[in-house]
PDB file of N, CA, C and O in Angstrom, chain B, residues numbered from 101:
ATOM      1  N   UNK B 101     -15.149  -1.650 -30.772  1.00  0.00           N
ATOM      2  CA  UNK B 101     -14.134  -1.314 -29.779  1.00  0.00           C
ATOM      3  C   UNK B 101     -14.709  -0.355 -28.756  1.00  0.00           C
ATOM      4  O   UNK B 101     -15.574   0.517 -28.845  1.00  0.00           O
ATOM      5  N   UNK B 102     -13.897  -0.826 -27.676  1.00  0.00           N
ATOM      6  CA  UNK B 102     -14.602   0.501 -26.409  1.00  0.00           C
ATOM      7  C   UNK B 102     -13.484   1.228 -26.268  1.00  0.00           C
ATOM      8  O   UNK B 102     -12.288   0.935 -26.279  1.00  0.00           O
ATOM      9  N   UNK B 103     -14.300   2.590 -26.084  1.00  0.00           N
ATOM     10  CA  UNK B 103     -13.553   3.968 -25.421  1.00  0.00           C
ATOM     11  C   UNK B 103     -13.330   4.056 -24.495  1.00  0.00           C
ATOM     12  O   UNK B 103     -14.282   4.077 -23.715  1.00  0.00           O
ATOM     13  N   UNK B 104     -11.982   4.164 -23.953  1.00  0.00           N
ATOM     14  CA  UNK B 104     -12.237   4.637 -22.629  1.00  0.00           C
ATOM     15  C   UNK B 104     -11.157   5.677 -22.077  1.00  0.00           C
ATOM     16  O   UNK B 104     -10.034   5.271 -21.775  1.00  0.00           O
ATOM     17  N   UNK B 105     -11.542   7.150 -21.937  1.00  0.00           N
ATOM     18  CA  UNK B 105     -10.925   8.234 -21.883  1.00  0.00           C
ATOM     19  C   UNK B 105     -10.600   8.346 -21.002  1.00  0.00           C
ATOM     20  O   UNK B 105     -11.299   9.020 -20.245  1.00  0.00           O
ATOM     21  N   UNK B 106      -9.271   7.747 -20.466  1.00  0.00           N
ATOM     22  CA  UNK B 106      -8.854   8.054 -18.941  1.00  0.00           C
ATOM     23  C   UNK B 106      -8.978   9.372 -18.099  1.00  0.00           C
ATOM     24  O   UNK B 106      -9.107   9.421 -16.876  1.00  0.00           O
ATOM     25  N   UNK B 107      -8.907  10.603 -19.107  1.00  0.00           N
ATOM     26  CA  UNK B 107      -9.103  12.123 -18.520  1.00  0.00           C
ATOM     27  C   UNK B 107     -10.648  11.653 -17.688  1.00  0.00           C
ATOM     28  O   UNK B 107     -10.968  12.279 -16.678  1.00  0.00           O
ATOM     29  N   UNK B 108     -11.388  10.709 -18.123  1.00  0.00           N
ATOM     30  CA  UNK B 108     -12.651  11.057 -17.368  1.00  0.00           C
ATOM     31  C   UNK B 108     -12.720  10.199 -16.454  1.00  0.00           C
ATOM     32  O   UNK B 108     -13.866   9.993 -16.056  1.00  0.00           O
ATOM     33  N   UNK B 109     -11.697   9.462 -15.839  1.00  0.00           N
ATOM     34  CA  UNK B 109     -11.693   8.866 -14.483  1.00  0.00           C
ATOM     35  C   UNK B 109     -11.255   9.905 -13.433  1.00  0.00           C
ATOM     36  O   UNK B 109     -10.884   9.413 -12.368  1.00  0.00           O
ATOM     37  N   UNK B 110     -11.233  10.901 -13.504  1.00  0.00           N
ATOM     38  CA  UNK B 110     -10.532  11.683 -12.437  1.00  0.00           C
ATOM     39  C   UNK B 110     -10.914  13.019 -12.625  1.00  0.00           C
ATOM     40  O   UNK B 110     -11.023  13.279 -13.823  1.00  0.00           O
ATOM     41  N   UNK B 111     -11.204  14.151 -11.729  1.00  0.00           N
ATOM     42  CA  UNK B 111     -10.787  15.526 -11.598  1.00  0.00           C
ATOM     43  C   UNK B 111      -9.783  16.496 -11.594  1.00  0.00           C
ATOM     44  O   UNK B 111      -9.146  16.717 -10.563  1.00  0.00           O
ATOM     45  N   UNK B 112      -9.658  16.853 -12.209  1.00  0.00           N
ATOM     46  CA  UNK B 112      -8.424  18.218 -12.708  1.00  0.00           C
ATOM     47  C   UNK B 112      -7.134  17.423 -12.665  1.00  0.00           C
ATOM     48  O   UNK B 112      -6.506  17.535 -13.718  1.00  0.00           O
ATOM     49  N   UNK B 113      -6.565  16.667 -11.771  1.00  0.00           N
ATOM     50  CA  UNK B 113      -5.188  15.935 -11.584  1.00  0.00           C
ATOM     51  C   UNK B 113      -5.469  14.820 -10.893  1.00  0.00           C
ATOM     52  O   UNK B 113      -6.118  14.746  -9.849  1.00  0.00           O
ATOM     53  N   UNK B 114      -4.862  13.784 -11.624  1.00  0.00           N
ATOM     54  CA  UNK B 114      -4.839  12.419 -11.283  1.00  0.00           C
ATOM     55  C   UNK B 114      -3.924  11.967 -10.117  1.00  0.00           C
ATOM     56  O   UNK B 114      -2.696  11.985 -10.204  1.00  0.00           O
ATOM     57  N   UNK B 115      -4.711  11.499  -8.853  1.00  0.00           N
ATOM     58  CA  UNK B 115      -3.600  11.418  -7.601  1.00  0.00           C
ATOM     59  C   UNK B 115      -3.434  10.091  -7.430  1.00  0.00           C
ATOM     60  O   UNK B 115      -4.326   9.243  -7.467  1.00  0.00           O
ATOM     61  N   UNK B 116      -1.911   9.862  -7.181  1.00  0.00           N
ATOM     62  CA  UNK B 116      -1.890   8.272  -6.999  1.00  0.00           C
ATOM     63  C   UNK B 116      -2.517   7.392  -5.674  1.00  0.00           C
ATOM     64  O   UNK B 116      -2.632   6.170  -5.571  1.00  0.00           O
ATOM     65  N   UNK B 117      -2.859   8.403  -4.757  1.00  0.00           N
ATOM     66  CA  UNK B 117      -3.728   7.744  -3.682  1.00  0.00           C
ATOM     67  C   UNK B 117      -5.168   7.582  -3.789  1.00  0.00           C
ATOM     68  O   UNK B 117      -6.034   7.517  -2.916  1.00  0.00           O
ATOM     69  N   UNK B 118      -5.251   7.512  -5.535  1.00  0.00           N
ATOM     70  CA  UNK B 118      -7.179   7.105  -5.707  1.00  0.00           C
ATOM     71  C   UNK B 118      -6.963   6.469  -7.069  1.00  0.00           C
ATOM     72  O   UNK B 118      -7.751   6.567  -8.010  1.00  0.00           O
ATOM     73  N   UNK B 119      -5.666   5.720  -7.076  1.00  0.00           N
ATOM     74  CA  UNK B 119      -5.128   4.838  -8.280  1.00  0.00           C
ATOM     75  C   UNK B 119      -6.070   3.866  -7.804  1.00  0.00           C
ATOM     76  O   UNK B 119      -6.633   3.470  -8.824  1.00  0.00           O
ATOM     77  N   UNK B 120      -6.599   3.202  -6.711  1.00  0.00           N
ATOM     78  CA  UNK B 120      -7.655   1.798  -6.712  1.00  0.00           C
ATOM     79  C   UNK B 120      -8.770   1.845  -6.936  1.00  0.00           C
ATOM     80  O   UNK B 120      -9.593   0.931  -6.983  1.00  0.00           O
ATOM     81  N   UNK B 121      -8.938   3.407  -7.166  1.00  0.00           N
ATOM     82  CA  UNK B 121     -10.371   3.970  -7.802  1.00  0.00           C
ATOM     83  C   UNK B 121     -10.586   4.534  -9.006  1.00  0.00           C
ATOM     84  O   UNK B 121     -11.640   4.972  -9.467  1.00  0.00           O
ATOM     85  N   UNK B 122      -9.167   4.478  -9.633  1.00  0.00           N
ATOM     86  CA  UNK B 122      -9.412   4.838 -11.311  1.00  0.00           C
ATOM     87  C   UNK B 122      -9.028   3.049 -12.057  1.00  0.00           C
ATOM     88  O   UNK B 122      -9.214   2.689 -13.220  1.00  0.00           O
ATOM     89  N   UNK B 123      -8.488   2.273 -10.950  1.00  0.00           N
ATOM     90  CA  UNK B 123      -8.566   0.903 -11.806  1.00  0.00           C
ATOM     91  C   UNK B 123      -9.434   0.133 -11.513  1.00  0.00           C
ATOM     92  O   UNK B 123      -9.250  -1.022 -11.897  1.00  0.00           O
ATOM     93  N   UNK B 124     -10.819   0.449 -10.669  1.00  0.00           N
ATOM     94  CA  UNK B 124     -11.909  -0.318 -10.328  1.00  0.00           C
ATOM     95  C   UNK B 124     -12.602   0.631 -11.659  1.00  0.00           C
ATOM     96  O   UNK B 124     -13.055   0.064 -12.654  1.00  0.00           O
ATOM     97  N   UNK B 125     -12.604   1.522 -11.569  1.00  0.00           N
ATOM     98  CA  UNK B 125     -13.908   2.223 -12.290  1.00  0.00           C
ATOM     99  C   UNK B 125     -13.482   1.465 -14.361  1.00  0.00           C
ATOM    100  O   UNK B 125     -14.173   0.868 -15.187  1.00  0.00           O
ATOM    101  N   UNK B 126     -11.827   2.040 -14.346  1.00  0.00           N
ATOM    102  CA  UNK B 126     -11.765   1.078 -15.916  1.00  0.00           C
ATOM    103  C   UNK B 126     -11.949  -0.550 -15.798  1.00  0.00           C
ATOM    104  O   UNK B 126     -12.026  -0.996 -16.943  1.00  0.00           O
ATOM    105  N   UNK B 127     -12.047  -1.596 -14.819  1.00  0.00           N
ATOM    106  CA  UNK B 127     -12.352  -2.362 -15.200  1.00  0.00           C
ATOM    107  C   UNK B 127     -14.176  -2.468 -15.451  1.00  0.00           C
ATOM    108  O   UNK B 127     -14.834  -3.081 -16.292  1.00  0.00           O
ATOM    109  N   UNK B 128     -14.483  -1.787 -14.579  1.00  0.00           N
ATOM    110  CA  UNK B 128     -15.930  -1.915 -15.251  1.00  0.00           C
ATOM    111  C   UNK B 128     -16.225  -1.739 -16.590  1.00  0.00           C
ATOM    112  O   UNK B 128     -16.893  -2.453 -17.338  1.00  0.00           O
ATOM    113  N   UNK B 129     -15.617  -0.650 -16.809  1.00  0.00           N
ATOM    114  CA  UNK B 129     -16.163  -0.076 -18.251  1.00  0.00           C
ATOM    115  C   UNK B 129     -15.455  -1.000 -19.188  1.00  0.00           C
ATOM    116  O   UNK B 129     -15.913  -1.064 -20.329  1.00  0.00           O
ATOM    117  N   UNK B 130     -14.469  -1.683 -18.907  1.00  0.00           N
ATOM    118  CA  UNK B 130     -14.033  -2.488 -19.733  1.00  0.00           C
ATOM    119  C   UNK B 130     -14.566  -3.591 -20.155  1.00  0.00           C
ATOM    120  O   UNK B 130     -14.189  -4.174 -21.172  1.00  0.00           O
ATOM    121  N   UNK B 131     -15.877  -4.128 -19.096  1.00  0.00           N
ATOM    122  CA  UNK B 131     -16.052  -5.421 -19.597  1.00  0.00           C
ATOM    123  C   UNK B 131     -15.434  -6.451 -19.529  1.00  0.00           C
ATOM    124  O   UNK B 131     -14.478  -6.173 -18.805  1.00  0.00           O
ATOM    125  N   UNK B 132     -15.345  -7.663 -19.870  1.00  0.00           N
ATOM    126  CA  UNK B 132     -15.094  -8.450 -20.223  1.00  0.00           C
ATOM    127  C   UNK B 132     -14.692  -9.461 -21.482  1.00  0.00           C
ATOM    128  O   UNK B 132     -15.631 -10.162 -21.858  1.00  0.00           O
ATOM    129  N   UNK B 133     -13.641  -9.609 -22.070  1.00  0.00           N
ATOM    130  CA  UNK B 133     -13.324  -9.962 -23.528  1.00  0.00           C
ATOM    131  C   UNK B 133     -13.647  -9.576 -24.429  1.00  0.00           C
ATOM    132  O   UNK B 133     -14.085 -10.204 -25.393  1.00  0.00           O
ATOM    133  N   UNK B 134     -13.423  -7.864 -24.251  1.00  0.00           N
ATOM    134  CA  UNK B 134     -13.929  -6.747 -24.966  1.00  0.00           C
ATOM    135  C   UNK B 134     -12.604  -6.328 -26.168  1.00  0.00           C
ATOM    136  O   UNK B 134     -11.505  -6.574 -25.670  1.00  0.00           O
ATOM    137  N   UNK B 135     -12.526  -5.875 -27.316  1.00  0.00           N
ATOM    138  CA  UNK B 135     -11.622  -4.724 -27.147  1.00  0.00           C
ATOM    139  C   UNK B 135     -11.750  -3.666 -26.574  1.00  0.00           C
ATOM    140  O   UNK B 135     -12.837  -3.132 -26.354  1.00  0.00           O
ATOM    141  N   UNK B 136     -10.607  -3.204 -26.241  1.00  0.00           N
ATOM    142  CA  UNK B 136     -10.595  -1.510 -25.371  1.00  0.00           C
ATOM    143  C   UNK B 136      -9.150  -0.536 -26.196  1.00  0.00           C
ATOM    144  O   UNK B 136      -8.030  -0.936 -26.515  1.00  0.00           O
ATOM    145  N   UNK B 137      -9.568   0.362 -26.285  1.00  0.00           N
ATOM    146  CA  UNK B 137      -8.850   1.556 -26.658  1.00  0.00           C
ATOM    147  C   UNK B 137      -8.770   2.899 -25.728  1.00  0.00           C
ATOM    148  O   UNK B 137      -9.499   3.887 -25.639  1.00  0.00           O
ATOM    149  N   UNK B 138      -7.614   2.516 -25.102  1.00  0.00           N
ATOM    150  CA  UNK B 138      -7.450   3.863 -23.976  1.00  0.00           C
ATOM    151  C   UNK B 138      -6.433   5.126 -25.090  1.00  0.00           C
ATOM    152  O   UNK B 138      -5.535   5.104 -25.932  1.00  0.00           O
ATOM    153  N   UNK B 139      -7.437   6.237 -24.281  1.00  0.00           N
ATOM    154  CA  UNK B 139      -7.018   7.989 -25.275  1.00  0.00           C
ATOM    155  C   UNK B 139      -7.334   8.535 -23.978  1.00  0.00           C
ATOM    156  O   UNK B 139      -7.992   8.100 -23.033  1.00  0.00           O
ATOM    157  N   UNK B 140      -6.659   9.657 -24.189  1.00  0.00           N
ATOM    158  CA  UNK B 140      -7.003  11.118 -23.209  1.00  0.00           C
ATOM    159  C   UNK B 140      -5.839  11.652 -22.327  1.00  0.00           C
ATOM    160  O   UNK B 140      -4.713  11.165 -22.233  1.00  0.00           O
ATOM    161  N   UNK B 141      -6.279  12.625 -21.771  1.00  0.00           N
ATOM    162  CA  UNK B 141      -5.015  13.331 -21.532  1.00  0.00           C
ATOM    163  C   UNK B 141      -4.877  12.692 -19.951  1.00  0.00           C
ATOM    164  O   UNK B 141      -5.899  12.532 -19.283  1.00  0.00           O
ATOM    165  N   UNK B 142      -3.812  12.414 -19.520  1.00  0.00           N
ATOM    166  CA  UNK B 142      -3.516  11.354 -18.380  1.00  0.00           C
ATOM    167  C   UNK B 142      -2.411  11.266 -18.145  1.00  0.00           C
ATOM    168  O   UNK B 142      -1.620  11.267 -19.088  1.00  0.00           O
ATOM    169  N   UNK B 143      -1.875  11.143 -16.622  1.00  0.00           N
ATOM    170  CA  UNK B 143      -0.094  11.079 -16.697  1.00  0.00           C
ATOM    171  C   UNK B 143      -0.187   9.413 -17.100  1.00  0.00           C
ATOM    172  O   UNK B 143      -1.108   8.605 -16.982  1.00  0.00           O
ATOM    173  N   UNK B 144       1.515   9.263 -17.750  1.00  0.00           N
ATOM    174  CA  UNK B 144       1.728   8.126 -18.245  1.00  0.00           C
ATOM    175  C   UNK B 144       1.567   6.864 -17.041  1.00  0.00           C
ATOM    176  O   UNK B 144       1.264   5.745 -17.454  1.00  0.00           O
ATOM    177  N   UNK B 145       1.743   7.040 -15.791  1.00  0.00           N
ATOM    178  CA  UNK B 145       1.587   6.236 -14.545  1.00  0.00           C
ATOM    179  C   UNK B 145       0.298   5.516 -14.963  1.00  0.00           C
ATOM    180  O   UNK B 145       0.187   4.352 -15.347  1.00  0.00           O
ATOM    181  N   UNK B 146      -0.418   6.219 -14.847  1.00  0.00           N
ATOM    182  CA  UNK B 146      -2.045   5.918 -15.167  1.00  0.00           C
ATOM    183  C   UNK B 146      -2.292   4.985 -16.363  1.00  0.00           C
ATOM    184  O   UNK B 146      -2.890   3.910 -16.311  1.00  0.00           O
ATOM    185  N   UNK B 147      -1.691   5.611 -17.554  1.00  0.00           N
ATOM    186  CA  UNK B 147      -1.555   4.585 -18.331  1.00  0.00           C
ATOM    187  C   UNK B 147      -1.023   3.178 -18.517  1.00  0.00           C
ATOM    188  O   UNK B 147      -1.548   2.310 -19.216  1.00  0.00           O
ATOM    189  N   UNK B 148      -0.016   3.073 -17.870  1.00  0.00           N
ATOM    190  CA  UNK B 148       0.482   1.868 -17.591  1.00  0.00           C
ATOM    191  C   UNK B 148      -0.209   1.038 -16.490  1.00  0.00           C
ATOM    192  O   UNK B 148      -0.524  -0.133 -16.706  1.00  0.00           O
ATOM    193  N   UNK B 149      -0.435   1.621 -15.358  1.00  0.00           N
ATOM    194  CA  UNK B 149      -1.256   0.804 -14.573  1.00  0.00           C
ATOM    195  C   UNK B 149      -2.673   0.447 -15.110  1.00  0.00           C
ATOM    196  O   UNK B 149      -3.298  -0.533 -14.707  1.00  0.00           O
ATOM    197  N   UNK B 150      -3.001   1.070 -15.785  1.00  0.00           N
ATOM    198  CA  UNK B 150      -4.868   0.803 -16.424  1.00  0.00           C
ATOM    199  C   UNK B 150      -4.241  -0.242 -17.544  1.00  0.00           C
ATOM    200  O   UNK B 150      -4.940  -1.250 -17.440  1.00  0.00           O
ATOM    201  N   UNK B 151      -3.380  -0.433 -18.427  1.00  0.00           N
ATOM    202  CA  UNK B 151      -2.923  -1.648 -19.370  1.00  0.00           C
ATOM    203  C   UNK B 151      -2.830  -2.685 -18.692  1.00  0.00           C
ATOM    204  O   UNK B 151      -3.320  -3.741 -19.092  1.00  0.00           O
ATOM    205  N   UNK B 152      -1.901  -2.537 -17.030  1.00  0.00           N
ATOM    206  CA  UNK B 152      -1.443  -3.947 -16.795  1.00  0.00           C
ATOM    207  C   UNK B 152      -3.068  -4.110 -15.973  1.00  0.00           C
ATOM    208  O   UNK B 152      -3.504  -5.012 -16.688  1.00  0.00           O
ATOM    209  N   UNK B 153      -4.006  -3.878 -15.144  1.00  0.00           N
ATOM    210  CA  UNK B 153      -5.172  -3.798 -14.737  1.00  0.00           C
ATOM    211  C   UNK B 153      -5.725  -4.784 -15.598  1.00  0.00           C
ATOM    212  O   UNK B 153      -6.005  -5.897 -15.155  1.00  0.00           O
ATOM    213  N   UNK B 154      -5.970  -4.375 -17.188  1.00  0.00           N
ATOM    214  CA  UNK B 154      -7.055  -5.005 -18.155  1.00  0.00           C
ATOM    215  C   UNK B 154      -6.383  -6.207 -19.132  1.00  0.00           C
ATOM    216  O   UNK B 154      -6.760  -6.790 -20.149  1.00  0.00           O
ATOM    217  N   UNK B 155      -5.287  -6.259 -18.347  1.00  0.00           N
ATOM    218  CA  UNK B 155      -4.427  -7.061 -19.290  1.00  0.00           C
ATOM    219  C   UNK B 155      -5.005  -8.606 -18.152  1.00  0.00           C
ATOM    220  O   UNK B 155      -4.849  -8.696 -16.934  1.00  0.00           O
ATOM    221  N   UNK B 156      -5.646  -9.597 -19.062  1.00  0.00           N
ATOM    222  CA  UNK B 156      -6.452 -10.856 -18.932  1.00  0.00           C
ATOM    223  C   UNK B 156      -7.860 -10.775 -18.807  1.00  0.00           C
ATOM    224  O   UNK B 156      -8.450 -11.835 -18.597  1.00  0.00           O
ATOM    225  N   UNK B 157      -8.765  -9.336 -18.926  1.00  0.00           N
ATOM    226  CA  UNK B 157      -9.471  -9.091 -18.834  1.00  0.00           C
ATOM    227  C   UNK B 157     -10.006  -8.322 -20.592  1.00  0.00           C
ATOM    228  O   UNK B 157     -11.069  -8.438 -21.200  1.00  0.00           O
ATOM    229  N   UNK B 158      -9.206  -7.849 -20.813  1.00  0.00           N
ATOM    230  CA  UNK B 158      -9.505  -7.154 -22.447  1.00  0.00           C
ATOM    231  C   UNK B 158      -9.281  -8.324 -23.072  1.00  0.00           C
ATOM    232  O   UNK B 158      -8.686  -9.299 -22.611  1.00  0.00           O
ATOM    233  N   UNK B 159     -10.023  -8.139 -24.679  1.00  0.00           N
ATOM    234  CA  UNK B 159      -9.298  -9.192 -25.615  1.00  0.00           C
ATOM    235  C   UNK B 159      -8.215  -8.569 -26.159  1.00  0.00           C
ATOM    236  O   UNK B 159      -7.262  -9.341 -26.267  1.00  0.00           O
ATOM    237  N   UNK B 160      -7.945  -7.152 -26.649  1.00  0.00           N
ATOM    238  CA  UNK B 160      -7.111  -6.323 -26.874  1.00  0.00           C
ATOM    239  C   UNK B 160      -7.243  -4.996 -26.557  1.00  0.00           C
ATOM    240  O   UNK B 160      -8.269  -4.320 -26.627  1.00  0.00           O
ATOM    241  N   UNK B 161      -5.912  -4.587 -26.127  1.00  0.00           N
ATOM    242  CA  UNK B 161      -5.538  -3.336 -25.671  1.00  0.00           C
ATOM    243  C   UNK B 161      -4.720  -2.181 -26.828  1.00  0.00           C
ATOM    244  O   UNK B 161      -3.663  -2.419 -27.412  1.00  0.00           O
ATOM    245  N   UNK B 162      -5.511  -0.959 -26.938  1.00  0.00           N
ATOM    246  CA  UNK B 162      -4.889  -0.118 -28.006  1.00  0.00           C
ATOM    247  C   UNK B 162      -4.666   1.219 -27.152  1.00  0.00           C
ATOM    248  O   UNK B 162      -5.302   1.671 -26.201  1.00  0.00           O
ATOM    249  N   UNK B 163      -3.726   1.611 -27.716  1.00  0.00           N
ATOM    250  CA  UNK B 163      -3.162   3.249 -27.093  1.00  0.00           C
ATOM    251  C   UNK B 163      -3.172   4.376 -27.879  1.00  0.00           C
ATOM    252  O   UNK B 163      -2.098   4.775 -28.330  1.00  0.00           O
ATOM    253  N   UNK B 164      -4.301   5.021 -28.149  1.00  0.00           N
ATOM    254  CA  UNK B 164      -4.816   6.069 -29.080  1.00  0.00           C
ATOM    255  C   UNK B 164      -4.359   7.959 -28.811  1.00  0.00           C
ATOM    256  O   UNK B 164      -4.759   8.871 -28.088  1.00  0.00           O
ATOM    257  N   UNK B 165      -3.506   7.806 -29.683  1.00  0.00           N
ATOM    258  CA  UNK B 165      -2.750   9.253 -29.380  1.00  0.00           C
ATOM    259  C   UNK B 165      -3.377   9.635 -30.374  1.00  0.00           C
ATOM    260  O   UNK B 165      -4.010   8.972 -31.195  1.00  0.00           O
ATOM    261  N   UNK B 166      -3.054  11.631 -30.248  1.00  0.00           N
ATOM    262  CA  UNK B 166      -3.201  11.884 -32.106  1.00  0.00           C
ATOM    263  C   UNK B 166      -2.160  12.359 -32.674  1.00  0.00           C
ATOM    264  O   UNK B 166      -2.101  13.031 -33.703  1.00  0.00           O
ATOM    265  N   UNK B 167      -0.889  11.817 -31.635  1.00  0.00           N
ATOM    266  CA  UNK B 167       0.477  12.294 -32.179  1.00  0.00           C
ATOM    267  C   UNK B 167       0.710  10.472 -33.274  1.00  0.00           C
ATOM    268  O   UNK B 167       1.188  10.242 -34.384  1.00  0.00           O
ATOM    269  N   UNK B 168       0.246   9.817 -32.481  1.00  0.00           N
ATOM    270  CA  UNK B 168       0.850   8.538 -32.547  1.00  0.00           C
ATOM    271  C   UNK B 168      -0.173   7.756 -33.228  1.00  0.00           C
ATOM    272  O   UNK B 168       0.586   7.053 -33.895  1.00  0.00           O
ATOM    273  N   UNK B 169      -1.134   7.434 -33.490  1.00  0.00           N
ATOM    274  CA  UNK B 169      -2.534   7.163 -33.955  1.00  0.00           C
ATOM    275  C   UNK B 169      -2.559   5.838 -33.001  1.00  0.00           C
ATOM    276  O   UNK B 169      -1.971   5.947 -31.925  1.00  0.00           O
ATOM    277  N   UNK B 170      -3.020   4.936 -33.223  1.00  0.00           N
ATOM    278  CA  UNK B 170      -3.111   3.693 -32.609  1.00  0.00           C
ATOM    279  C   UNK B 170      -1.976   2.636 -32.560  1.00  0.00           C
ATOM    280  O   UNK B 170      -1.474   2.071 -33.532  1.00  0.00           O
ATOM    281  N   UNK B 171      -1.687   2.483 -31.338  1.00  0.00           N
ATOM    282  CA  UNK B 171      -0.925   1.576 -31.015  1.00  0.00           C
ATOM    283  C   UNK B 171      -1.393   0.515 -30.231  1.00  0.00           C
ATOM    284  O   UNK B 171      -1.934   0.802 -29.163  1.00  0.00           O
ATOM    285  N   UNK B 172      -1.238  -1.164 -30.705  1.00  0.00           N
ATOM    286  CA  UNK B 172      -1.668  -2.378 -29.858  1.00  0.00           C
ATOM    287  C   UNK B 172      -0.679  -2.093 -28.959  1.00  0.00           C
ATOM    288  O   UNK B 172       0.435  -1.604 -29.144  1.00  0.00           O
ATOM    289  N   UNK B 173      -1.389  -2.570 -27.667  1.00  0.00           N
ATOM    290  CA  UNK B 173      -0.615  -2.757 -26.575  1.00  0.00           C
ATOM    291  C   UNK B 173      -0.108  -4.317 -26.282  1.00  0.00           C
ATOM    292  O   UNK B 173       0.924  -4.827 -25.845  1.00  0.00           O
ATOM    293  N   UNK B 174      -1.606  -4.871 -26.838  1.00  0.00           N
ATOM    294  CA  UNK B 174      -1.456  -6.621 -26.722  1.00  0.00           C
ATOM    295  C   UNK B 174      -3.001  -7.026 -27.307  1.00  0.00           C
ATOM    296  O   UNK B 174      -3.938  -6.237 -27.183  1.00  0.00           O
ATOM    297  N   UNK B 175      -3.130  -8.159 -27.865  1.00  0.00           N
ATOM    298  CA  UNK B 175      -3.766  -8.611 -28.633  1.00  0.00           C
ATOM    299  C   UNK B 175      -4.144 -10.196 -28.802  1.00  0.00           C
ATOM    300  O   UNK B 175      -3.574 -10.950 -29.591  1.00  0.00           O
ATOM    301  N   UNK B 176      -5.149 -10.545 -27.966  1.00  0.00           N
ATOM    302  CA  UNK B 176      -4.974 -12.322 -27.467  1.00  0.00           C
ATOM    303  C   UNK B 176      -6.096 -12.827 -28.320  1.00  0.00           C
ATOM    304  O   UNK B 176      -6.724 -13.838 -28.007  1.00  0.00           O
ATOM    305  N   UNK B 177      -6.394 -12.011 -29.580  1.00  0.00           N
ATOM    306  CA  UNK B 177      -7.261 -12.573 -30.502  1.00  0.00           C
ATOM    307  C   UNK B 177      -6.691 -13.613 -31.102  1.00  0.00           C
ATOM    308  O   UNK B 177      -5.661 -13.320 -31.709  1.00  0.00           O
ATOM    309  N   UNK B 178      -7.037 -14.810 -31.140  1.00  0.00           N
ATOM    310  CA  UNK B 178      -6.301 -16.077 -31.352  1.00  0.00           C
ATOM    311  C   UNK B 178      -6.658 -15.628 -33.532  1.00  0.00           C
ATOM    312  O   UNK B 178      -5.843 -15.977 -34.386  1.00  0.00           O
ATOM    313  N   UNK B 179      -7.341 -15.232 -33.711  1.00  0.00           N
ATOM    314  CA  UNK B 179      -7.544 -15.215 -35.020  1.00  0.00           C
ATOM    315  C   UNK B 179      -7.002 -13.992 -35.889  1.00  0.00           C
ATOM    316  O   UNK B 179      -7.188 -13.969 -37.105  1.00  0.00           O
TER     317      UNK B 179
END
């Protein structure tokens, strides 16, 4: 599975006028028919837009809290 710590797409506060530059930079790191597991400290905006972003592009999407432990977001592993 890949990491990918949204706190490290951005500096001190995440602005929504460089949202086309924190969802270019996670699709890179995402790969292609990868799993991905997004964690880190991030407003929830961010989070949702980086899910729907990798959503046809991930094989599965997980949401890694340490209140919440892992949550699938979606999962197109046919197996």
């Amino acid at each position: 599975m890949l990491v990918i710590d949204l706190s490290e797409l951005y500096d001190q506060t995440a602005k929504l006028s460089a949202l086309p530059d924190y969802e270019q930079q996670a699709q890179v790191l995402a790969g292609d028919g990868l799993d991905v597991v997004l964690t880190g400290a991030a407003p929830v905006w961010l989070y949702l837009r980086i899910a729907h972003v990798l959503h046809g592009k991930a094989k599965s999407l997980v949401y890694r809290s340490p209140v919440t432990g892992d949550v699938v977001i979606f999962d197109h592993n046919p197996y």
